[in-house]
N, C-alpha and C positions, 0 to 999 in steps of 0.2 A: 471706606467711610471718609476718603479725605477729598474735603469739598472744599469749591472755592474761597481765595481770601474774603472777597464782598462778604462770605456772611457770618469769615469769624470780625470782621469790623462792625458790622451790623448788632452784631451780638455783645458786642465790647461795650457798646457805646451806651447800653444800658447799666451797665454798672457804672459808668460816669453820674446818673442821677442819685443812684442809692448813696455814692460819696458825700456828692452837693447836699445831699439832705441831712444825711446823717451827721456831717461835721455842723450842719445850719442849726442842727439840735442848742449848740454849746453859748450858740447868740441868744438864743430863746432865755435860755437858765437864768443870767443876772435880769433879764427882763421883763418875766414873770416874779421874777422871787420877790424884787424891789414893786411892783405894780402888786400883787395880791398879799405880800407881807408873809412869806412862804420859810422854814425852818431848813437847814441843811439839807436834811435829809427829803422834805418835801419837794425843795426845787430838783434833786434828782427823779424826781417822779417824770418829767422829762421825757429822760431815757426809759424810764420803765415801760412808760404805754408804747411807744415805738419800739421795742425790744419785743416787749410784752405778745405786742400783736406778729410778730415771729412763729412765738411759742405756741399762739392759739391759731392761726394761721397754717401751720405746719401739723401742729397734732390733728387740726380737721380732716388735712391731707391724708395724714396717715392711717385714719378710723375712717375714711371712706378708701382707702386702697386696701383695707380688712375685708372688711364687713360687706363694700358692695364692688366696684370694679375702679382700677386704677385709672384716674382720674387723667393722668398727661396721653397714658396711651388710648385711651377714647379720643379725646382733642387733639392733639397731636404738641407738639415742645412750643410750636408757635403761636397756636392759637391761646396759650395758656398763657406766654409772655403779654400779649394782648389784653386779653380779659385781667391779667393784673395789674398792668398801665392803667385799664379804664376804673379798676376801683381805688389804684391813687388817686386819678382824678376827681373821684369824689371827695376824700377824705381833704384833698387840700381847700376845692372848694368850701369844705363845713368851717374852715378858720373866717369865712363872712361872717355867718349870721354868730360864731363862735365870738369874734371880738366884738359886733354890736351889741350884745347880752355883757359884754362882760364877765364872761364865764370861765375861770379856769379848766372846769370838768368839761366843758366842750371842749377847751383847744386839748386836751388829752386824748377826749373822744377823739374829734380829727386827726390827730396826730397818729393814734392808736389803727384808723381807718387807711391812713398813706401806708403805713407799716404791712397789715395786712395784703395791699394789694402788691409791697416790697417781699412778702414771702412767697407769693407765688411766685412770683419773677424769679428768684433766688433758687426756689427749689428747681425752677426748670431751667436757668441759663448755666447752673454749676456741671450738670450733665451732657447742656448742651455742648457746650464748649471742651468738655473733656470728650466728648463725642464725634468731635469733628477732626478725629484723627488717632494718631496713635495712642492708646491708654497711659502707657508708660510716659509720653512726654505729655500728659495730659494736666498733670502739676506746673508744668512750665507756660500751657496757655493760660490757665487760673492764675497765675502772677500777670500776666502781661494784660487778662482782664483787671487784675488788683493793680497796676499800675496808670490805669484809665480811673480807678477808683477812684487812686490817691488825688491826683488831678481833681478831681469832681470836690474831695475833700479840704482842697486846696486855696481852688475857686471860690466854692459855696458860702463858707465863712465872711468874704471881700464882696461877692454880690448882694446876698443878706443883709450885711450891716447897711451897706449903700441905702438898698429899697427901703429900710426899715428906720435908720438912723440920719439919711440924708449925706453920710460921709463912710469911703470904706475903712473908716480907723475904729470902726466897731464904738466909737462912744456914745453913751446914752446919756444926755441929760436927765434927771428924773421927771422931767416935762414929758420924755415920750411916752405915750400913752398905750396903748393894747392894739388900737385901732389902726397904728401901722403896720402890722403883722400882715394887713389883707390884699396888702397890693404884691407883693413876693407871691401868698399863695397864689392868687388870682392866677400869676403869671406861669409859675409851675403848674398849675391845674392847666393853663393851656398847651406847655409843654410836656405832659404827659399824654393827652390827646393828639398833640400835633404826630409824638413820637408812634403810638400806637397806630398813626395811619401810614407812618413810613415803613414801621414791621410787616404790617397788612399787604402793603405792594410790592414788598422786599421778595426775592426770590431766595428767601430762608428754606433749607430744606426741611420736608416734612419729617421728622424721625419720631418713632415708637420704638419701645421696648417692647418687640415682639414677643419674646418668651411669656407664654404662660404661667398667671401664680395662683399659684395657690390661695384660701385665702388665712393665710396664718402670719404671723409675726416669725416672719422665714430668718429676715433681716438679724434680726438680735440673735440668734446662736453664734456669729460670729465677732470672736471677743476683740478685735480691732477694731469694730463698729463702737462697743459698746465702751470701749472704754476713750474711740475717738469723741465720743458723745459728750464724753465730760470734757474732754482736750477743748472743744471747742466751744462749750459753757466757760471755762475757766478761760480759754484765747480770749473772746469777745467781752467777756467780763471784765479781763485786767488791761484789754488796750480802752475803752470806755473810760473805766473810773480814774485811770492814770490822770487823763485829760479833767475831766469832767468836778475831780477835785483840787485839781489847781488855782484855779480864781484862788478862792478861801484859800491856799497853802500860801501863795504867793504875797497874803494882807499879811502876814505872818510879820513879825518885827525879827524874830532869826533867823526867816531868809530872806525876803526881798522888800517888804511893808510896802506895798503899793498898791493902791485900790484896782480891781478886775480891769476900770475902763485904759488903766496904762500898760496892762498886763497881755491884750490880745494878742501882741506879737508874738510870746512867748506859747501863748495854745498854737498858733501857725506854725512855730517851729515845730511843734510835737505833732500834728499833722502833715507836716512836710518831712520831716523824718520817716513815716511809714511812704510817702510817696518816693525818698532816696533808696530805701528797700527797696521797694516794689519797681524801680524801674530799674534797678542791676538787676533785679531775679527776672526781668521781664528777657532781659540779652538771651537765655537758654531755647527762648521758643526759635532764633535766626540760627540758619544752619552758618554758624563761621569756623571760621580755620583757628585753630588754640591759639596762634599768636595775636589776633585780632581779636578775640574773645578775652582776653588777657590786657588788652590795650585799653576796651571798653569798659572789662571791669574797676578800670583806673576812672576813665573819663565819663561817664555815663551818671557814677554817684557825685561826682564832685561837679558837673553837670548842671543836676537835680538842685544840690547845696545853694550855685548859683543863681537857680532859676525861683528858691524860696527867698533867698536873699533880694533878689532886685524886686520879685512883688513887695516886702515886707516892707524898703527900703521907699519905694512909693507913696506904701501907704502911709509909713512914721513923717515921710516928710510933709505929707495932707495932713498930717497934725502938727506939723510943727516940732516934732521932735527926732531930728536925725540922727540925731548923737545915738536913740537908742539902737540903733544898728548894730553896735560893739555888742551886744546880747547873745546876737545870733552870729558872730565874728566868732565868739571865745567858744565856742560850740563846737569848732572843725577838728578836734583831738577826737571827739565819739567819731563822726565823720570816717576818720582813718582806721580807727576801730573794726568799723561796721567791712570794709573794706577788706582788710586782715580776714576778719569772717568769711565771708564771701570764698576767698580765694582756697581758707582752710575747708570749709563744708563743700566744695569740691560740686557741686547740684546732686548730690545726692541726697532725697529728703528727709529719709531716718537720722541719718549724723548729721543735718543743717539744722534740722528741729532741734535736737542734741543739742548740738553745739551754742544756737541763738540762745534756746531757755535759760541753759544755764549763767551763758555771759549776761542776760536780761536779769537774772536771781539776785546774781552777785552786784549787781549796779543798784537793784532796791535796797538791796542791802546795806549797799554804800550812800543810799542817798538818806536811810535810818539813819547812820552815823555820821554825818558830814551835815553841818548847816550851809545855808546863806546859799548863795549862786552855784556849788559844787554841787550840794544836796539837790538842787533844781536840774542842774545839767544831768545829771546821773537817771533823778525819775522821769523826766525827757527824754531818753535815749530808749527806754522802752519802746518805746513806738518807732527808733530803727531795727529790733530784736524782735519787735510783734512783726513788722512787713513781709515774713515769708511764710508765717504761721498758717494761716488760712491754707492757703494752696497745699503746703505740707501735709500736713492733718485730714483736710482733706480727700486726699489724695492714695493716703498710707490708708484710710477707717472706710474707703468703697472698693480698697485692692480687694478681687476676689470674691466680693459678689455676686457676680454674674445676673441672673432673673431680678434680685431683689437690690441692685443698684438706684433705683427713681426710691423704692421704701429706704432703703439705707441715708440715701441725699436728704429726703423730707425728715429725716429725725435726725440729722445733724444740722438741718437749718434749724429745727424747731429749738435745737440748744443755745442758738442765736440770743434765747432768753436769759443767757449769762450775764449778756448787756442790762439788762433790766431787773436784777436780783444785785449785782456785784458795788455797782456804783453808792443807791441806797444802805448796802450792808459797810460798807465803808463810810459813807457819809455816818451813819448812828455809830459806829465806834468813836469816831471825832468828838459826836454829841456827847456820848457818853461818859468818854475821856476828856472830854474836855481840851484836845489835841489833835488837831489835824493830819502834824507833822508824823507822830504816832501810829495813824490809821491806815501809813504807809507801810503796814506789817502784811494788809490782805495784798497785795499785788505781790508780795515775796513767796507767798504761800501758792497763789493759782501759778507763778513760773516752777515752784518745788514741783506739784501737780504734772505738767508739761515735760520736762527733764526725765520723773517716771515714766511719763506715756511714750518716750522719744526712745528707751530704752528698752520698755517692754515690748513695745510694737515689733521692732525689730524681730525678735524670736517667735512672736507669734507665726509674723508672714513666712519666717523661715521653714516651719513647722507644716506651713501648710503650701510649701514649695514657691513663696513669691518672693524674689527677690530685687526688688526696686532699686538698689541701692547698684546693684550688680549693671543691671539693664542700661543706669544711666548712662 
């Protein structure tokens, strides 16, 4: 199965879009909430329809791999990846006539539409790419995909605000109106097209899951599926709302009191953080010698640090405020942290997952108790502890399924909807609490969650003779 580099880069490169998009969600939020007069928990509705359409997306998949025939193995991995570029393309297109009505529930719709066509893609490039070589290090290509993510996540944020706001320092006058929203999509609807013709000519291999299924719900007898199921509701769920309820934590007078448009540097830092993960986990896919493997994992994240810092550093001075720099300066003690990890969790993904949740736990924990700029660095640093999540999880909840590997992938993306439940259920404890700072109790709870799963799994696979941990 082990095929040329050309088309694990081919393959990479699309998870760079689903980044770009998904961190571009975070621009939308103050800018619909302020434009349609939207309540906390409403402006997270956001992330619900893009999550959302995951979950409906994915279960469609999954009730037609039932009931009629598996859907990637008719088509084949590539033609699927295709056909789900061409219905982003529509859904970005629908933000035209979306912002000329003035309609929130359209740009949901649309929103809701790009998503869909992100879960196809998603169900078929997690496999694909774990496919295109050895199983075992099949967690170490899924990070070096998630490190092209992070990128995407990086970028997307500084490109967006640009098209949208005329500057990439993300500020919005309350003069901008909706109707800038159309020239970004326009522009992605063409780069989903453009991209969908380069897959098309790409000499991707064709791959099916050959084996015969049956038509039953094969997949869920095995309980590291099922219980990856929720690992990856509650993953997606608490690297989301982390971000996503920031603005409002950070207007807070006992941490930061500063309105969202002084605040973006600080969401870049929590998105660059999963990009400094994801590119030390991304080292394990290079065959190196431990000593240079050891070098990298020094230089590689502090790297990354740097290469958030000189974008961020760019864009504060397009505003006029350099000085904020010292933000993401005082920030390099996680940094060292994350690093430590790394070197303890050894790549093996039962005791990384292990290891990450629990230090992510304890950090929410600390950022419950701790006000002002510590309390901020702490729920920040989630997102260097969520960076290897994905892959892990992953990785551990399709060990072992052999025929029912495409059904097991499609209901762990469809949990993807974690995103789109977690944010809002935390926004309304704020509402209801009256406490933002508070509502920081649900991210401690889905890392409790992860910690279990990172512990139980282990036994599981043991039980059923896989040892992942062994193999590394």
């Amino acid at each position: 199965m082990h095929h040329s580099k050309s088309s694990l880069i081919t393959l990479i490169s699309v998870f760079f879009f689903w980044g770009f998009v998904a961190a571009s969600n975070t621009i939308l939020i103050p800018l619909f909430k302020e434009n349609f007069q939207l309540l906390q928990w409403q402006s997270q509705l956001v992330d619900s329809a893009f999550y959302l359409a995951y979950a409906v997306g994915a279960l469609v998949y999954f009730l037609i791999s039932i009931f009629a025939v598996d859907p990637l193995n008719k088509i084949g991995y590539k033609n699927g990846l295709i056909i789900g570029l061409a219905i982003s393309a529509v859904g970005a297109l629908g933000f035209v006539p979306a912002a000329n009505s003035g309609s929130f529930a359209l740009m949901l719709v649309s929103l809701f539409i790009v998503g869909l066509g992100f879960a196809l893609q998603q169900i078929v490039a997690n496999p694909y790419v774990i496919a295109l070589g050895d199983p075992a290090t099949g967690a170490h290509r899924v990070s070096l995909a998630g490190g092209i993510n992070s990128f995407g996540t990086m970028i997307g944020p500084l490109l967006v605000s640009y098209a949208i706001f005329g500057n990439i320092t993300g500020e919005s006058d309350s003069a901008t109106s909706i109707e800038a929203v159309k020239k970004p999509y326009l522009i992605l609807c063409g780069a989903f097209l453009l991209f969908g013709l380069i897959l098309w000519l790409s000499k991707l291999p064709a791959i099916r899951n050959e084996a015969h299924l049956e038509r039953n719900i094969g997949a869920l007898k095995y309980p590291q599926l099922v219980l990856g199921m929720l690992a990856i509701f509650a993953y997606v769920g608490v690297e989301v709302t982390i971000q996503s309820n920031l603005p409002e934590l950070m207007r807070q007078p006992g941490i930061l009191n500063r309105e969202p448009e002084e605040t973006v540097h600080f969401i870049s830092l929590y998105w660059g953080s999963l990009m400094i993960g994801r590119w030390t986990a991304a080292l394990t896919v290079f065959n190196l010698s431990r000593r240079w493997k050891a070098v990298l994992m020094l230089v590689v994240p502090l790297a990354a640090y740097g290469v958030m810092i000189l974008v961020n550093y760019l864009k504060l001075s397009a505003a006029g405020r350099p000085d904020d720099i010292i933000d993401l300066l005082l920030y390099f003690p996680m940094v060292i942290t994350l690093i430590i990890a790394f070197f303890v969790g050894n790549e093996k993904p039962a005791r990384t997952l292990m290891l990450f949740s629990t230090i992510a736990m304890f950090m929410m924990i600390g950022g419950l108790l701790f006000s002002g700029r510590l309390a901020l660095y702490a729920f920040i640093s989630g997102g260097l502890f969520c960076s290897i999540m994905w892959p892990c999880i992953f990785s551990l909840s399709i060990a072992g399924l052999g025929k029912y590997t495409n059904q097991g992938s499609s209901l762990l993306v469809m949990m993807i909807f974690g995103g789109a439940v977690i944010p809002p259920a935390q926004g309304l404890v704020s509402d209801l609490t009256g406490n933002i700072h508070l509502s920081y109790i649900v991210p401690v709870l889905c890392f409790a969650y992860l910690v279990f799963y990172a512990w139980k799994v282990k036994s599981i696979l043991k039980r059923q003779e896989i040892d992942y941990d062994q193999k590394s």
